[in-house]
C-alpha positions in Angstrom: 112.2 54.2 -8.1 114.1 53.3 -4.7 116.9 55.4 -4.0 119.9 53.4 -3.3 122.3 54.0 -0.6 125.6 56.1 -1.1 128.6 56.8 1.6 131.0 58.5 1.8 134.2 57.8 4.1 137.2 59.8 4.8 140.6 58.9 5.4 142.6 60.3 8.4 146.1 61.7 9.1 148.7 60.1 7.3 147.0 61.0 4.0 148.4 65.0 3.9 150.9 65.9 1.2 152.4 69.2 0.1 149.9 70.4 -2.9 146.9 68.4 -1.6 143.8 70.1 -2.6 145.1 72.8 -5.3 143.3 70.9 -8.6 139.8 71.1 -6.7 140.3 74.8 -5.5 141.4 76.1 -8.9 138.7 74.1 -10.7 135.7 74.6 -8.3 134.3 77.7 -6.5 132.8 75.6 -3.9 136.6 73.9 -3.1 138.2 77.6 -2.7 134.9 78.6 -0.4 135.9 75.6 1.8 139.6 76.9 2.4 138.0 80.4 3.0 135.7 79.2 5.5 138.9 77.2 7.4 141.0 80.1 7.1 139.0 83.0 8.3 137.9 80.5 11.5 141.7 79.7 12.1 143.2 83.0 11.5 145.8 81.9 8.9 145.7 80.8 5.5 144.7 77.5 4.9 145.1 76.8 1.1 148.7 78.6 1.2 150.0 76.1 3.6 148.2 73.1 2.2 149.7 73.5 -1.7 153.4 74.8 -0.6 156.0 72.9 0.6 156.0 73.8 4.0 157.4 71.1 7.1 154.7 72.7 8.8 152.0 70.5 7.0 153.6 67.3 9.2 153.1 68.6 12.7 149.8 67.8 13.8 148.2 70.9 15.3 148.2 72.1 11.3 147.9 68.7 9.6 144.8 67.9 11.0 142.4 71.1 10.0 144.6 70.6 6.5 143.6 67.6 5.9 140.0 68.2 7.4 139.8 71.5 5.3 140.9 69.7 1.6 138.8 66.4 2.0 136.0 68.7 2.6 136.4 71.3 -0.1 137.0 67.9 -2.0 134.0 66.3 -1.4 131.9 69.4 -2.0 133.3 69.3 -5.3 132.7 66.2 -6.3 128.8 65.9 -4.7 128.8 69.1 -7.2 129.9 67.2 -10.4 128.0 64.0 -9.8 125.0 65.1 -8.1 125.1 62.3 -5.8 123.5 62.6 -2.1 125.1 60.3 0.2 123.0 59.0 3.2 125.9 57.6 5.1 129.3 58.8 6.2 132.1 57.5 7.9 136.0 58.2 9.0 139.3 57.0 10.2 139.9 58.6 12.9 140.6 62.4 11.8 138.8 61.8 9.1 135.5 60.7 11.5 135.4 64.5 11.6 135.2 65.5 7.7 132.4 62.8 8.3 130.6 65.1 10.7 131.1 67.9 8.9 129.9 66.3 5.7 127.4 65.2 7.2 126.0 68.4 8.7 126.5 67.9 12.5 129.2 70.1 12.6 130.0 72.9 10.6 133.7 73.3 8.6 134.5 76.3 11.2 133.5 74.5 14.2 135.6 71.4 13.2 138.5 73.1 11.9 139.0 75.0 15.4 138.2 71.5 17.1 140.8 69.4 15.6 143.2 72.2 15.5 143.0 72.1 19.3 142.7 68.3 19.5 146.6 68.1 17.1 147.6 70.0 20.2 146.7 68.2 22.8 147.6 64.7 21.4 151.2 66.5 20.8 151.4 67.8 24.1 150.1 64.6 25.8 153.4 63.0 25.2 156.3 65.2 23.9 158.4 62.3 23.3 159.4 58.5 23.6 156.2 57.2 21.6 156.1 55.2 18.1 153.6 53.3 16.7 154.1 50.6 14.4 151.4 48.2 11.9 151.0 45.2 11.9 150.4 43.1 8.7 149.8 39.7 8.1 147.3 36.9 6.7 144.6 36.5 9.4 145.0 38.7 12.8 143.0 38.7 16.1 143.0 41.6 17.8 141.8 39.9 21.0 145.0 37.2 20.9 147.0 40.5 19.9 146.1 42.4 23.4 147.0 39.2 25.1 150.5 39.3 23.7 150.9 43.1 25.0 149.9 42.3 28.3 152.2 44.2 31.1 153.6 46.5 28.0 152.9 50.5 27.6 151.5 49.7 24.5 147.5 49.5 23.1 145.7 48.3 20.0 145.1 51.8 18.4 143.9 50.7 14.8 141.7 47.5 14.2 142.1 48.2 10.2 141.6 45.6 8.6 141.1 41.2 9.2 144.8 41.4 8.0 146.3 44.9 9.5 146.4 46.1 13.3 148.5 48.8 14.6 150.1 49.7 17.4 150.7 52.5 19.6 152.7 53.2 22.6 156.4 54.1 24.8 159.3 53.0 22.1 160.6 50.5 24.5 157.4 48.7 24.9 156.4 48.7 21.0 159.8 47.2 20.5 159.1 44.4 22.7 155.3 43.9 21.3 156.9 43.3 18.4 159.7 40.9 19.5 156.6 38.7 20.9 154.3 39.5 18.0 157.4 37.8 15.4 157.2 34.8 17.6 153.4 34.3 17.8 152.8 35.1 14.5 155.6 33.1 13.1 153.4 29.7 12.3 151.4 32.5 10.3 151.6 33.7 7.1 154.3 36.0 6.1 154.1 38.8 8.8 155.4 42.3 8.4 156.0 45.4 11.1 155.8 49.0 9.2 156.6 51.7 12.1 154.5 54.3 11.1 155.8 58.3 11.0 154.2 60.2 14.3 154.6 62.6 16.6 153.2 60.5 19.3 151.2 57.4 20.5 148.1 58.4 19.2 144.9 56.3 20.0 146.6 54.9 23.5 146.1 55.3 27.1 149.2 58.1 26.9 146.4 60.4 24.9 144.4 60.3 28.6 145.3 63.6 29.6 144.0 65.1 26.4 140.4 64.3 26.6 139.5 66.6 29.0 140.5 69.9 27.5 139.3 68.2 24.2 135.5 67.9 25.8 136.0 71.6 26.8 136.6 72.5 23.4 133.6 70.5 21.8 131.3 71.3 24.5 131.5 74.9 23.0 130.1 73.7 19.7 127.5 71.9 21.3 125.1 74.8 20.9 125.9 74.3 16.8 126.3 71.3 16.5 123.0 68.9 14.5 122.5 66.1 16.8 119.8 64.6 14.4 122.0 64.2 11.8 124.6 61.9 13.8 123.4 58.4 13.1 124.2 58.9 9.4 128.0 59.0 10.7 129.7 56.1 12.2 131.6 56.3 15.1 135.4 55.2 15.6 135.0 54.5 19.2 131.8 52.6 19.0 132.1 51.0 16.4 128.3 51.3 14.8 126.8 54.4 14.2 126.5 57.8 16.6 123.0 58.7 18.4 121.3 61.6 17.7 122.2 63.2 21.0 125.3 66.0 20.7 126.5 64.8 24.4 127.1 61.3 23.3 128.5 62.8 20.2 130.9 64.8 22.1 131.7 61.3 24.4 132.3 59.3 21.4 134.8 62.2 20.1 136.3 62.3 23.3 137.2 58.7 23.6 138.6 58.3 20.1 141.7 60.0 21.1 142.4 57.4 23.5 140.7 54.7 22.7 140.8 51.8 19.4 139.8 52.9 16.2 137.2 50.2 15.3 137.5 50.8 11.8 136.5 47.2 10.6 133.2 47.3 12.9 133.3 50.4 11.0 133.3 49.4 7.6 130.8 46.2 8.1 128.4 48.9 9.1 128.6 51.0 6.3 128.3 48.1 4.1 125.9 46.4 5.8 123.4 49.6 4.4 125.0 51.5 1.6 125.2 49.9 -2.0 128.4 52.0 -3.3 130.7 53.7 -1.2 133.6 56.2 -2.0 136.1 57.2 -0.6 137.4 61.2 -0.8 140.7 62.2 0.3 144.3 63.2 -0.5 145.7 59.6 0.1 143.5 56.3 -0.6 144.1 53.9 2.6 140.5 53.3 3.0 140.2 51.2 -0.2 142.5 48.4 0.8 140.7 48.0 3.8 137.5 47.5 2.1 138.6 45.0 -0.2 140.3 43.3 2.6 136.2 42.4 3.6 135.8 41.9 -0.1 133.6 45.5 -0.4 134.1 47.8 -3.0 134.9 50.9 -2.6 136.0 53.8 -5.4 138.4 56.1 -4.6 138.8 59.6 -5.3 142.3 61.5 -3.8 142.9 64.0 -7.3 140.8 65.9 -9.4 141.7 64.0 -12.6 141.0 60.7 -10.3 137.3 62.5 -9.9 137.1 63.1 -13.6 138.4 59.9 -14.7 135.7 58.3 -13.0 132.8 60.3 -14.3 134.1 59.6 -17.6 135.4 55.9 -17.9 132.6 53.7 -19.0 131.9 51.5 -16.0 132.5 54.3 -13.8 129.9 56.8 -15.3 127.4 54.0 -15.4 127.4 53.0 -12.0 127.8 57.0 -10.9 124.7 57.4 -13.4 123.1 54.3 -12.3 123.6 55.8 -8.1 122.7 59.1 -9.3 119.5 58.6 -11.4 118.0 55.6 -9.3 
């Protein structure tokens, strides 16, 4: 009997929250190795700061291997209590790199160092005077929406959804975007501007200065790193999937910092292939999205949110169906 196709995606930083992870590393042996793995690569203790309430899980340089460290002790958990083997991976931004990881291209101690440094370096880029807002509304264009920020400091970071773009850029300029965005979009449907809770412009041209010391620090992987498992993990910056070649790997990484997340092109790829796709992470963003192209997409961000759907009736049938195929 064919094998269907299972992927997995990952959501990205905005997701973290003070006791994210602790059901899994209680209940599973495989969670707690995860957050033993992260910790002894960092040289500090992972789980602690994930489960207490500590400011420190908001500033990027530790909110990145966090999150990175709990999606993947999550998702090693739950591939242990479904016995499903996904073929396909996929993640917003941050999350691109619990792809990776989950994938096999990039082991947890690698990546945890990585994005540890890369939280740095998009802090650093610009220490203040950046925001970043999202844009929601019926129908958006992103092409129509870069011609209304011509001649501002501000860039399409997120392509999200057909109905939610966001923004990223100086404060000044993202004010004005969205003075000319209300206008423009005003014949539209209902339109709304959420400014979103960062530390910087993330996914702009101000993250420039980053990407070098970033290549620096995943060219020291490279030796690691399983090139030939890449094309089962989609890439933010390209949009389809990565190559089996670690430099172009280590490119695509590079220019993700700066560059749009193409996380529609994204999605359409994964769902052009895979038959069920789920979605592992503290917070559930991802799912909208998917629904927004009118793709399904089950979501797992709690250990009783695992359980529930091993045990509810649709939900173990199509996991048995997925599984036993």
């Amino acid at each position: 009997m064919r094998k269907p196709c299972i992927a997995v995606v990952f959501p990205g930083q905005g997701c973290q929250r003070p006791g994210m992870g602790r059901d899994f590393h209680e209940a599973y042996a495989v969670s707690r190795q995860a957050y033993e793995e992260a910790s002894e690569a960092l040289g500090w203790d992972v789980a602690a700061l994930c489960f207490a309430d500590d400011e420190r899980i908001h500033r990027t340089e530790y909110t990145q291997p966090c999150i990175l460290t709990t999606e993947t002790a999550m998702f090693r958990a739950f591939r242990e209590m479904t016995g499903l083997d996904p073929a396909l991976f996929a993640g917003h931004s941050l999350g691109e790199f619990t792809a990776l990881v989950a994938a096999g291209v990039l082991s947890l101690s690698d990546a945890v160092r990585i994005v540890q440094e890369r939280g740095r370096l998009m802090q650093e880029a610009v220490p203040e005077g950046g925001a970043m807002v999202a844009v929601i509304a019926g129908s958006l264009d992103p092409e129509a929406v870069r011609r209304d920020l011509e001649g501002l400091p501000v860039d399409v970071a997120n392509v999200n959804s057909p109905r939610q773009i966001v923004l990223s850029g100086l404060k000044e300029g993202v004010d004005e975007a969205v003075a000319r965005l209300r206008k423009s979009l005003s014949e539209g449907e209902g339109c709304r501007f959420v400014p979103l809770t960062v530390s910087a412009p993330f996914h702009s041209r101000f993250m420039k200065s980053a990407e070098a010391p970033l290549e620096g620090t995943l060219r020291e992987a490279r030796p690691r790193m399983v090139p030939d498992a890449a094309p089962r993990v989609a890439s933010n910056a390209c949009g389809g999937f990565h190559e089996s070649c670690g430099d172009s790997v280590i490119r695509n990484l590079v220019r993700q910092v700066s560059e749009t997340v193409r996380w529609v092109d994204n999605m359409q790829a994964v769902a052009s292939r895979a038959e069920s796709i789920f979605e592992i992470g503290p917070g559930r963003p991802l799912r909208d999205f998917f629904r927004a192209l009118d793709v399904d997409c089950m979501s797992v961000s709690t250990l009783s949110a695992a359980r529930r759907l091993c045990s509810a009736e649709e939900g173990a049938s199509r996991l048995q169906h997925v599984a036993m195929s």
